[in-house]
MDTraj code that builds the backbone (N, CA, C; nanometers):
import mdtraj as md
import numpy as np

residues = "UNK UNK UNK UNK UNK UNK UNK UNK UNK UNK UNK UNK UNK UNK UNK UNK UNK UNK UNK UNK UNK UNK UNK UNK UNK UNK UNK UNK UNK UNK UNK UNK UNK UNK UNK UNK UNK UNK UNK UNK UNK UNK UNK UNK UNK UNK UNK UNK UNK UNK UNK UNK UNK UNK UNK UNK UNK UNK UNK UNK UNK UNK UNK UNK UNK UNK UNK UNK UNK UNK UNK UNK UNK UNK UNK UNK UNK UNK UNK UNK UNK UNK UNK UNK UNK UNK UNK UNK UNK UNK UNK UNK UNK UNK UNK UNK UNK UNK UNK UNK UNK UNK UNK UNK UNK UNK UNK UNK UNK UNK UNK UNK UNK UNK UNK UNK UNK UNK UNK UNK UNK UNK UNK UNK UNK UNK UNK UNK UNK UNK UNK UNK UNK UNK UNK UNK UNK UNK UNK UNK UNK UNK UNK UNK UNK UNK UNK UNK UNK UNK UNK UNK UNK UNK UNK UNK UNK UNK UNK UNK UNK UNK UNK UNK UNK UNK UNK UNK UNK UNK UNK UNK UNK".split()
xyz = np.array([
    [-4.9953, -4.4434, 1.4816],
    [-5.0534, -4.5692, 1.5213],
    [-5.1305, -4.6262, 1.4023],
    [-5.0893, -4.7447, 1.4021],
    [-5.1939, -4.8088, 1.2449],
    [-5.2837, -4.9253, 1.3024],
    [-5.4092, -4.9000, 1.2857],
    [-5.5156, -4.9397, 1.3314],
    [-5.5693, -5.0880, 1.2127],
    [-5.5480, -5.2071, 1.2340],
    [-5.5852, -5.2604, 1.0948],
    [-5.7746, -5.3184, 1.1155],
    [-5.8458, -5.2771, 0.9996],
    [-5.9950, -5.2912, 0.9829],
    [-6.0222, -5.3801, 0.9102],
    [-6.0679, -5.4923, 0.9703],
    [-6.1433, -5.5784, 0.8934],
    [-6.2984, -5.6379, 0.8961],
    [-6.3629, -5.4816, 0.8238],
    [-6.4727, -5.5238, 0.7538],
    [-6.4685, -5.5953, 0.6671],
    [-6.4191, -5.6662, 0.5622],
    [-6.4635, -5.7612, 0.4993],
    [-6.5607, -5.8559, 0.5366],
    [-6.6723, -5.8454, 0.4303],
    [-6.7803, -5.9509, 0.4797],
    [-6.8911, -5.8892, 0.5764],
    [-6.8414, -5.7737, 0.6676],
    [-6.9422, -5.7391, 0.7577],
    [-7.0540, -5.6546, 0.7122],
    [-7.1971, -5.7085, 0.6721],
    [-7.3174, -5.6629, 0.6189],
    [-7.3796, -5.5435, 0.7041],
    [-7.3754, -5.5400, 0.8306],
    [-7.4365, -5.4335, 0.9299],
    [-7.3169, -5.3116, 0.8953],
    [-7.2024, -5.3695, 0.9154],
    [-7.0922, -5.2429, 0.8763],
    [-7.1435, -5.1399, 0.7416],
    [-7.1390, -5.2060, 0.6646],
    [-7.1487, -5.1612, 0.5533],
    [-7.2935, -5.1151, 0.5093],
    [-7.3943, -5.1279, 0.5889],
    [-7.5328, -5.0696, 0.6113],
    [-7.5175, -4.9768, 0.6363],
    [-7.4622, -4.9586, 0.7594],
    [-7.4681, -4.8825, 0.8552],
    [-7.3685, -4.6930, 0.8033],
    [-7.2264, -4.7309, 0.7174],
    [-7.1525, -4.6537, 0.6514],
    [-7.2600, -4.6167, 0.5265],
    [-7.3578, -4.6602, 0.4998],
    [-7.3803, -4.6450, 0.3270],
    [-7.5386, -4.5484, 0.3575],
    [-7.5590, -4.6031, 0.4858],
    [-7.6994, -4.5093, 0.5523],
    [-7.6079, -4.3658, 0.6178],
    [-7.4651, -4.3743, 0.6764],
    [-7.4362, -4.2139, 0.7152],
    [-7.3585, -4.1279, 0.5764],
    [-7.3151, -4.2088, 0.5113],
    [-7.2728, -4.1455, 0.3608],
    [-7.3843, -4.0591, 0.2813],
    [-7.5615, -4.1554, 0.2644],
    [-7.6163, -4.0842, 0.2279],
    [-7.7044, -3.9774, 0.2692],
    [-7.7135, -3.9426, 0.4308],
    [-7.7609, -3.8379, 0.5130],
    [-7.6395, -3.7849, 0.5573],
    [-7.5116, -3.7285, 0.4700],
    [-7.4297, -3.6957, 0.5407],
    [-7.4903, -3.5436, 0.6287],
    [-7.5078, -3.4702, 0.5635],
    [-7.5770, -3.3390, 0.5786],
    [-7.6240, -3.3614, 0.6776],
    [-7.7265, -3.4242, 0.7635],
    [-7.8189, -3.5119, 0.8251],
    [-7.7080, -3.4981, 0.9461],
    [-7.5969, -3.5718, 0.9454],
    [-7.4768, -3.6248, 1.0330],
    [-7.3838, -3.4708, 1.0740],
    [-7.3604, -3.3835, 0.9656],
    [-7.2987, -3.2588, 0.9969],
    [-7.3671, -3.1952, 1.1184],
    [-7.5014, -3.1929, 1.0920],
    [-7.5718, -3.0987, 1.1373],
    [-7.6148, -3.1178, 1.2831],
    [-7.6604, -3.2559, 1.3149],
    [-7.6818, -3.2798, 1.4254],
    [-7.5752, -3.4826, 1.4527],
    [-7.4645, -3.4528, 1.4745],
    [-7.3993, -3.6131, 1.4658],
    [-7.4541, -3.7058, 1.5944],
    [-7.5226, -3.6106, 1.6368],
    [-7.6184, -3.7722, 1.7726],
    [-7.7272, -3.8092, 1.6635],
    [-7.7591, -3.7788, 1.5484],
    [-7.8444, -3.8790, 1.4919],
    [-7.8274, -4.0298, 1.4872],
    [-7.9306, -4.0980, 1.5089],
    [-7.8886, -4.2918, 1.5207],
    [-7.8958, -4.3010, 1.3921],
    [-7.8297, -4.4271, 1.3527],
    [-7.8036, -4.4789, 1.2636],
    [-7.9195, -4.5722, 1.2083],
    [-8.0028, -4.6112, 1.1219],
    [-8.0777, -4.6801, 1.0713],
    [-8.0450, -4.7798, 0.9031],
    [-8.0990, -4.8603, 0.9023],
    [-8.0851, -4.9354, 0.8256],
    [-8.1487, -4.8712, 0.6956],
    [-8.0332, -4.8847, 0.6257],
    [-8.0392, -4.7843, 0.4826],
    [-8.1618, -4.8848, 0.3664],
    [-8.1866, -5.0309, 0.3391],
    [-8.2526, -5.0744, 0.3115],
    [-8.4089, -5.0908, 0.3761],
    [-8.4054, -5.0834, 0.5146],
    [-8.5439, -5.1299, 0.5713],
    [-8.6370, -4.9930, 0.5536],
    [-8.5272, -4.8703, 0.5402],
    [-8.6079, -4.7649, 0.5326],
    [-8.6450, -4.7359, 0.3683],
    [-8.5967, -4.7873, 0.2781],
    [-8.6493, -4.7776, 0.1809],
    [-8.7494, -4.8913, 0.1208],
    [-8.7586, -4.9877, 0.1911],
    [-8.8688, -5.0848, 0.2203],
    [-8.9984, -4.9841, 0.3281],
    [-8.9678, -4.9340, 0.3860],
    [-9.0941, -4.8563, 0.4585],
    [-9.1412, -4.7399, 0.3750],
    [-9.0374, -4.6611, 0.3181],
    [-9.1056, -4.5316, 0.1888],
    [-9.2073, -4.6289, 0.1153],
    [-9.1240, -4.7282, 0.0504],
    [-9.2251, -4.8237, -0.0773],
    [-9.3452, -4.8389, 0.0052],
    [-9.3754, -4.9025, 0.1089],
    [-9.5388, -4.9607, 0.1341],
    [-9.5904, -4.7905, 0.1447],
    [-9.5240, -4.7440, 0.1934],
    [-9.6210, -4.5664, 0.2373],
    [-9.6868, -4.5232, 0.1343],
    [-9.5755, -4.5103, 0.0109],
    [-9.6050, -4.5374, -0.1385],
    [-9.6859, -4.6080, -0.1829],
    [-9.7121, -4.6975, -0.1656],
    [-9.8522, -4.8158, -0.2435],
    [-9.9374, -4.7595, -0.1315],
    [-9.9695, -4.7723, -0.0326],
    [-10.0752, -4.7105, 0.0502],
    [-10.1604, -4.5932, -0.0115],
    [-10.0411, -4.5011, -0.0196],
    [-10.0717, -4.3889, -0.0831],
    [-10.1277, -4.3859, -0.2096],
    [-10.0890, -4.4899, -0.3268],
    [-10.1385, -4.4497, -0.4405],
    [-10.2665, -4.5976, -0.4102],
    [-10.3111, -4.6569, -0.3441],
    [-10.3896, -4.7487, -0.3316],
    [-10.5179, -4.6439, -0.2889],
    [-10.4736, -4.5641, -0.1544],
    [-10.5875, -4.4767, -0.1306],
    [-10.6266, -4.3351, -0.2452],
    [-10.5258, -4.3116, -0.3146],
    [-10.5608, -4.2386, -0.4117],
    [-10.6462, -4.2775, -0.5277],
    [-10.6235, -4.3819, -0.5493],
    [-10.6907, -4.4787, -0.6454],
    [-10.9021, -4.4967, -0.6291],
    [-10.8705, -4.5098, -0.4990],
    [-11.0124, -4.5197, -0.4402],
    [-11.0792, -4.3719, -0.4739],
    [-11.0579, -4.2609, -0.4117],
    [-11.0983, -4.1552, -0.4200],
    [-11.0149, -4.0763, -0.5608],
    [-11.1317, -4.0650, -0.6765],
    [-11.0763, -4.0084, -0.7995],
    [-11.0409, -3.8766, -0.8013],
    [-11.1057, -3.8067, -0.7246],
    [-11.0402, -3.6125, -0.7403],
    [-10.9112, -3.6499, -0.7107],
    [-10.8271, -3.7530, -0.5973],
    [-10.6839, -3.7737, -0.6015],
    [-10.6086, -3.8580, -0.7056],
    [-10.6242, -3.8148, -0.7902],
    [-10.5772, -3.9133, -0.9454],
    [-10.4499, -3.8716, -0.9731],
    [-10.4118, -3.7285, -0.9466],
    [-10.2888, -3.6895, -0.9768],
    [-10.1882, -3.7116, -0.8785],
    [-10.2501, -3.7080, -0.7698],
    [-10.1379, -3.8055, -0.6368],
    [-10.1016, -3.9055, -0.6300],
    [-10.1684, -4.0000, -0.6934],
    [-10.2145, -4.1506, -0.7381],
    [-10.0833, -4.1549, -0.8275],
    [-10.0670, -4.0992, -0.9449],
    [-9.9525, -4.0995, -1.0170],
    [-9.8310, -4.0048, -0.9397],
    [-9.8122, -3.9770, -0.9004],
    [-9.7264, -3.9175, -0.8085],
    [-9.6288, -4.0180, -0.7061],
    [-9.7367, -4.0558, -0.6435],
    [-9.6642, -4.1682, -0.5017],
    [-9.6615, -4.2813, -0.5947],
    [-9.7122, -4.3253, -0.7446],
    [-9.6445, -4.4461, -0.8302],
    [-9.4810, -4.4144, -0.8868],
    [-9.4787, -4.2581, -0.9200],
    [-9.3479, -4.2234, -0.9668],
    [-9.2355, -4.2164, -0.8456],
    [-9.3184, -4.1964, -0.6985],
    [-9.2002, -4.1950, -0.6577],
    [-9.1833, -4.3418, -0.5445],
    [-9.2819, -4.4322, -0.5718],
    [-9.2660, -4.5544, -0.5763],
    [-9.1773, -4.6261, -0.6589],
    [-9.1531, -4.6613, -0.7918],
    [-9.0774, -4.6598, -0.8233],
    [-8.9438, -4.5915, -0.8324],
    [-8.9079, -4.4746, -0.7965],
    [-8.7644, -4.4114, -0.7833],
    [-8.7168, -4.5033, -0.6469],
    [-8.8355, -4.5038, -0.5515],
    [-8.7691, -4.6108, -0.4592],
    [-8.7438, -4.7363, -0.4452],
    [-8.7977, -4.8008, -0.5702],
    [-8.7577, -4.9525, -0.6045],
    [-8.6370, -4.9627, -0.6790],
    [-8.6070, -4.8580, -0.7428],
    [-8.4839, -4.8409, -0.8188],
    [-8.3930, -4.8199, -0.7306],
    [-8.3774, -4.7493, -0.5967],
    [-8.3184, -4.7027, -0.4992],
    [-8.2805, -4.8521, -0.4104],
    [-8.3781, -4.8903, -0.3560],
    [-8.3691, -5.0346, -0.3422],
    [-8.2268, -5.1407, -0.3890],
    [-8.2612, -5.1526, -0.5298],
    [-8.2060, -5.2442, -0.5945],
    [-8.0690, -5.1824, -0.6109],
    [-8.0060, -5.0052, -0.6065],
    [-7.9032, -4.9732, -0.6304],
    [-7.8629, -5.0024, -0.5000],
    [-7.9195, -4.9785, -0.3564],
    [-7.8243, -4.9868, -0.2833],
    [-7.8058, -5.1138, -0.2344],
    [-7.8727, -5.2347, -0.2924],
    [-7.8793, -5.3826, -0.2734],
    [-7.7717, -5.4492, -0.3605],
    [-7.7129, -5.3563, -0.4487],
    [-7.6233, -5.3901, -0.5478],
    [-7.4795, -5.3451, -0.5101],
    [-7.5113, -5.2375, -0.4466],
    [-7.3746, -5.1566, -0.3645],
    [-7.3104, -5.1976, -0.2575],
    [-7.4000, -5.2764, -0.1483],
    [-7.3703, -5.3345, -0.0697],
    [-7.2926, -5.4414, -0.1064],
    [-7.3049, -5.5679, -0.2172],
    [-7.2516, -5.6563, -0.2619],
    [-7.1789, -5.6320, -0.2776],
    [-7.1195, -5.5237, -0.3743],
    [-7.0125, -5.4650, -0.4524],
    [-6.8990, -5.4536, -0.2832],
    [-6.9396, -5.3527, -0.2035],
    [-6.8934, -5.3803, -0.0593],
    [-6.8153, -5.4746, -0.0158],
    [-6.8819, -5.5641, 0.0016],
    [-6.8680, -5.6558, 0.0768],
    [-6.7633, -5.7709, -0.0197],
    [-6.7511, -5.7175, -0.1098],
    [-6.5962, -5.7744, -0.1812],
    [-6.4886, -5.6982, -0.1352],
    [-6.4931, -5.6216, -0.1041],
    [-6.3445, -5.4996, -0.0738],
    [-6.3064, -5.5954, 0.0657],
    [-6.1414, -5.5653, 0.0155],
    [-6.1066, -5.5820, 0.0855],
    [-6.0323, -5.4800, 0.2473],
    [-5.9814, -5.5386, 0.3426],
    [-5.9844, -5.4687, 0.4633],
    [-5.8728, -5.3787, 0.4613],
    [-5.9102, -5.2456, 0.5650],
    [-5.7816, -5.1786, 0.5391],
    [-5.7081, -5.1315, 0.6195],
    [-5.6694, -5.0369, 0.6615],
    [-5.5557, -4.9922, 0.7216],
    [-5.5728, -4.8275, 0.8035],
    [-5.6175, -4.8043, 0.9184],
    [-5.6329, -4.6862, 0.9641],
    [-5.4865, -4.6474, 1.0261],
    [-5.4358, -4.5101, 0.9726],
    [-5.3415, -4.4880, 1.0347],
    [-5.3699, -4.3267, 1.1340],
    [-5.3247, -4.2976, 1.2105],
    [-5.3409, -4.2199, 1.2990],
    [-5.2011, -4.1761, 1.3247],
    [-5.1830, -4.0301, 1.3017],
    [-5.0602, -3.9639, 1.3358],
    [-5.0799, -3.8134, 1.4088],
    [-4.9257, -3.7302, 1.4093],
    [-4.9678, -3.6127, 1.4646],
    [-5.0432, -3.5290, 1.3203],
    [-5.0214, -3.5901, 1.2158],
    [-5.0979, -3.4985, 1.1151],
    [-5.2415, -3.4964, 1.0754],
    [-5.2648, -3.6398, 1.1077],
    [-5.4415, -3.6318, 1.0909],
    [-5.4785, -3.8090, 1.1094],
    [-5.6309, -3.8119, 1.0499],
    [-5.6470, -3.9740, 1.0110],
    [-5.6217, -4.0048, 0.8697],
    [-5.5482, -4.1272, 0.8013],
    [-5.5837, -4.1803, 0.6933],
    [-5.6155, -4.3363, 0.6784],
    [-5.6890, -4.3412, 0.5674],
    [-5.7064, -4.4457, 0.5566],
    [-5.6540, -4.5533, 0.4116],
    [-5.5729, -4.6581, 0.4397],
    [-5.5400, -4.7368, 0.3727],
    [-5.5783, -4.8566, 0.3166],
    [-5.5661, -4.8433, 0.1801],
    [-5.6590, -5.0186, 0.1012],
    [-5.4891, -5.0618, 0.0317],
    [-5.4036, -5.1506, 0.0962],
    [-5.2984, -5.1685, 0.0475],
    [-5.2860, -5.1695, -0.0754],
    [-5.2168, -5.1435, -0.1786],
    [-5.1951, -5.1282, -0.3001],
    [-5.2472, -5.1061, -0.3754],
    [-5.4027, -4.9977, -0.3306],
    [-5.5118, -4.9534, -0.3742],
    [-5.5356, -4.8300, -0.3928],
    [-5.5710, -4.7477, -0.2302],
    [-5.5716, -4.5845, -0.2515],
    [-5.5733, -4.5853, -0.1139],
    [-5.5221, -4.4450, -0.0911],
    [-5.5141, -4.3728, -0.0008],
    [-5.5697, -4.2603, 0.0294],
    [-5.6319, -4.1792, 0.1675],
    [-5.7046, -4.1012, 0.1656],
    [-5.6411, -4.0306, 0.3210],
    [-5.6397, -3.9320, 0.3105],
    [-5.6089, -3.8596, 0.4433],
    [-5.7306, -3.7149, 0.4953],
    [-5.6918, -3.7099, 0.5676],
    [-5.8153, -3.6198, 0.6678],
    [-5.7055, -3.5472, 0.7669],
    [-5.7032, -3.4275, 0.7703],
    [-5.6207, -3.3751, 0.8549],
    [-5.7110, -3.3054, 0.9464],
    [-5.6130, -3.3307, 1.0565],
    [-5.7168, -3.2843, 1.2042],
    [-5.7604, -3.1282, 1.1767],
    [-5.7434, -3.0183, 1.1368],
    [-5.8105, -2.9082, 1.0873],
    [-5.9301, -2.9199, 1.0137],
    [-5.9024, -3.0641, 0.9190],
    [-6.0509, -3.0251, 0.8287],
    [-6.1724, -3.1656, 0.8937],
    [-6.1661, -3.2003, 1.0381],
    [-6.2095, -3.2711, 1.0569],
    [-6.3352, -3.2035, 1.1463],
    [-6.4576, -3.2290, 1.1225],
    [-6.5796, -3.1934, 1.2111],
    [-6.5989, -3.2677, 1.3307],
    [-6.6300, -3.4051, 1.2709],
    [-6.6910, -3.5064, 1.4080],
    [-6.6139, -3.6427, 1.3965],
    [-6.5690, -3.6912, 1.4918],
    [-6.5230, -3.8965, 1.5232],
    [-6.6513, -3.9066, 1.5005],
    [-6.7759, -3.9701, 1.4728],
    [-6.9098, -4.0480, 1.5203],
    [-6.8915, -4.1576, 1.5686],
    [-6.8941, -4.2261, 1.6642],
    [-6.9224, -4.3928, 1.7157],
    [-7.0284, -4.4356, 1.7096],
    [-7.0749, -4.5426, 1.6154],
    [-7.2157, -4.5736, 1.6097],
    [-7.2205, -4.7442, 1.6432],
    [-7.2718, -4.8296, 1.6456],
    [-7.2875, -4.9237, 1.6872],
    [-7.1740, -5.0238, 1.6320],
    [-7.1677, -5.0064, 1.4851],
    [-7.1092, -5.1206, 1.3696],
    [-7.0139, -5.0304, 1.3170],
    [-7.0045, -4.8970, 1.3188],
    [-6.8768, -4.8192, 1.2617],
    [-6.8400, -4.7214, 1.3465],
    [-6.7045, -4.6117, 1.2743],
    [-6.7090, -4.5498, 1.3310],
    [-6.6291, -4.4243, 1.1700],
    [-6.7083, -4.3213, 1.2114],
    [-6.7294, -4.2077, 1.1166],
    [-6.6531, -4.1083, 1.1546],
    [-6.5733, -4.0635, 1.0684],
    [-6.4484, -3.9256, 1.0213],
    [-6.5215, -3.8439, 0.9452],
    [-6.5772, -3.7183, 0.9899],
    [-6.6556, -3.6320, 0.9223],
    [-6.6108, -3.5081, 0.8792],
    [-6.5502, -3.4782, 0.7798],
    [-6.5032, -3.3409, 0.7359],
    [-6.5823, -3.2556, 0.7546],
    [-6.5217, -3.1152, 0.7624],
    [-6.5715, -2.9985, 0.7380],
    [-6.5984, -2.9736, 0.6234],
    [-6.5533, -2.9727, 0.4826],
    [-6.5516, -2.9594, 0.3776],
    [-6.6218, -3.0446, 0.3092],
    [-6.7227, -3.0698, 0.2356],
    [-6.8310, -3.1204, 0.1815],
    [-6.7754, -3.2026, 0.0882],
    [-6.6486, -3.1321, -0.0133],
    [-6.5659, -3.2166, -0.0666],
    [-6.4806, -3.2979, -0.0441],
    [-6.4459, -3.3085, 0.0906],
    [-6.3660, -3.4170, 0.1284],
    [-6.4225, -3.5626, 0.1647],
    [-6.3716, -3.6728, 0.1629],
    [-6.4148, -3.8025, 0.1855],
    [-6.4438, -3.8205, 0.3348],
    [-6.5438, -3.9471, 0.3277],
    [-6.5779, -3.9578, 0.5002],
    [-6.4724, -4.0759, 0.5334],
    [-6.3981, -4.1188, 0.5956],
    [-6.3462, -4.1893, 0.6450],
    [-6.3915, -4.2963, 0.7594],
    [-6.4450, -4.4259, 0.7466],
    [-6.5276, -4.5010, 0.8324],
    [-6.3965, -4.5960, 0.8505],
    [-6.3927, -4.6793, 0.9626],
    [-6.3853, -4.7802, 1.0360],
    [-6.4895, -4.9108, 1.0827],
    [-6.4337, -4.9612, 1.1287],
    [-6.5075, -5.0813, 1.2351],
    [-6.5160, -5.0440, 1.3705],
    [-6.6051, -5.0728, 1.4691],
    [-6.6204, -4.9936, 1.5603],
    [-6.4890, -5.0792, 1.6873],
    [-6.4763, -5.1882, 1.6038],
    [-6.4080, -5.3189, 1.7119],
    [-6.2427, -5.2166, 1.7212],
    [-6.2136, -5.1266, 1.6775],
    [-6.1090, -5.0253, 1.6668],
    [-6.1387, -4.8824, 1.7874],
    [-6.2845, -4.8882, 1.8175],
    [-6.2692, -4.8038, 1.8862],
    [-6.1424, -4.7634, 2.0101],
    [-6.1135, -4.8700, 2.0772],
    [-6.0220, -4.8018, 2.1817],
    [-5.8808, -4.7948, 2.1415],
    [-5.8778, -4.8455, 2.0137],
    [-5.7658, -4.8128, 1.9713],
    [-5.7501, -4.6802, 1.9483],
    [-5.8463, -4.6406, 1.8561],
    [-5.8690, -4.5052, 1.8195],
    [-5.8895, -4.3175, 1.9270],
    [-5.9343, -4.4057, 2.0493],
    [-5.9829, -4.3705, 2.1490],
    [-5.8206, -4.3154, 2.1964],
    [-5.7444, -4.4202, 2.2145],
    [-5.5913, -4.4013, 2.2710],
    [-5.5029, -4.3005, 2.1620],
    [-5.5306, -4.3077, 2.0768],
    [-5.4268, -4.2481, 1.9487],
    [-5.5183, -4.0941, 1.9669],
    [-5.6442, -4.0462, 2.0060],
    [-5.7163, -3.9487, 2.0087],
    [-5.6623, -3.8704, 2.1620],
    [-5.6025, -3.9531, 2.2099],
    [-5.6242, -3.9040, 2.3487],
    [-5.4337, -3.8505, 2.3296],
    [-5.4055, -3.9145, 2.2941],
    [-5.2267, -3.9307, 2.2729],
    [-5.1957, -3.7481, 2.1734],
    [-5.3391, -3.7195, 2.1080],
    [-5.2492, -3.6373, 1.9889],
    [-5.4153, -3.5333, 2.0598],
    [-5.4423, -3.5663, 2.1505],
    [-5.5486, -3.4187, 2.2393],
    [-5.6701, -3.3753, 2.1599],
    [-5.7095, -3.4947, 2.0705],
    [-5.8148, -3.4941, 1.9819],
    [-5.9629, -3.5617, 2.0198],
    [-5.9605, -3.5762, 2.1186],
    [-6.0969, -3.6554, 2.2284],
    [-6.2042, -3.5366, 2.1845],
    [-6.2336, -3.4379, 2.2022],
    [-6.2944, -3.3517, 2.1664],
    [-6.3889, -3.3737, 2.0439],
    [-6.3329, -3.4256, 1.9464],
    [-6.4095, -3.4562, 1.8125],
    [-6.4916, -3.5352, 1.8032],
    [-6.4987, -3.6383, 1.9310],
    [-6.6052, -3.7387, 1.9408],
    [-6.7164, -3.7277, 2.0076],
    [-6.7766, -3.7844, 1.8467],
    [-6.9227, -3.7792, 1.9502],
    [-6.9943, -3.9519, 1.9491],
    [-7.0468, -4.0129, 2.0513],
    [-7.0314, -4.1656, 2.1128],
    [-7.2002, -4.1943, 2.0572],
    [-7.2174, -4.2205, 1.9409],
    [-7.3375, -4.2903, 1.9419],
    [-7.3581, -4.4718, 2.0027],
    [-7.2764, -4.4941, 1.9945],
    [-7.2647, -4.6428, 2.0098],
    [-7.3860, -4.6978, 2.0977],
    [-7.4393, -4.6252, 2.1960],
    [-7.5456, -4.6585, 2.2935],
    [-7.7035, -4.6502, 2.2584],
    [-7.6983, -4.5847, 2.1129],
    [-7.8509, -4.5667, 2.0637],
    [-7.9166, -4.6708, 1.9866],
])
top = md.Topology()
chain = top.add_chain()
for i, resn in enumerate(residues, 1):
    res = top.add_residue(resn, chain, resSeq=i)
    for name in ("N", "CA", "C"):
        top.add_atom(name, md.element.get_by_symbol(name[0]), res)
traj = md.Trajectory(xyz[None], top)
């Protein structure tokens, strides 16, 4: 079954994939984790950060914390701006191609690349609000995301090849 995805353009999509990419570990371990906005939370480290080195500032025995929550104030403004840059970069790609067989999931960028996931090395489906997440077992393998507007497609091709099992339904959090 070939599932066609068109994220192009979709900003929450691509939040939402770029916040479970970088807690994958996070997602292995427990996949009912919700999904959060990969920028707003690095907008909330930064103020914790100035707080922190604002109240350090006041009280001098904390001088070395003071430079501390500035260094890692900045790693998170840098963090910021990379994943504010990544997203853009995103949101040029174009849409692709989920295919679903008896051998596994792959995913297609026409005349681009190809990526497959075979149902053995697959951990978790995730359904989250704006995507939907292919989670390997293998640390080295790629995550495979969707659009969530594919779910019942995906849902039918899961049910067709006795793979319902792998899902786990955040969509409601």
């Amino acid at each position: 079954m070939v599932i066609q995805s068109n994220e192009k353009g979709n900003k929450k999509y691509y939040n939402e994939i770029m916040y479970i990419a970088s807690n994958y570990y996070i997602f292995k371990k427990r996949p009912k984790t919700r999904v959060h906005s990969l920028l707003n939370l690095f907008i909330i480290y930064m103020i914790l950060f100035i707080v922190l080195f604002v109240i350090c500032l006041i009280f001098p025995p904390f001088l070395l914390f003071a430079s501390m929550a500035l260094v890692l104030f900045a790693m998170y403004v840098y963090l910021f701006f990379e994943t504010r840059y990544r997203l853009n970069e995103y949101l040029k790609n174009d849409n692709s191609e989920i295919v679903v067989d008896e051998d596994g999931i792959e995913s297609r960028y026409p005349g681009k690349v190809s990526a497959k996931l075979y149902w053995d090395s697959i951990e978790h489906i995730i359904i989250n609000q704006n995507s939907i997440s292919v989670l390997p077992y293998n640390f080295s393998s790629i995550i495979i995301f969707m659009e969530v507007h594919s779910k019942d497609e995906l849902l039918k091709a899961l049910k067709k090849y006795d793979k319902l099992s792998l899902v786990v339904d955040n969509s409601k959090k």
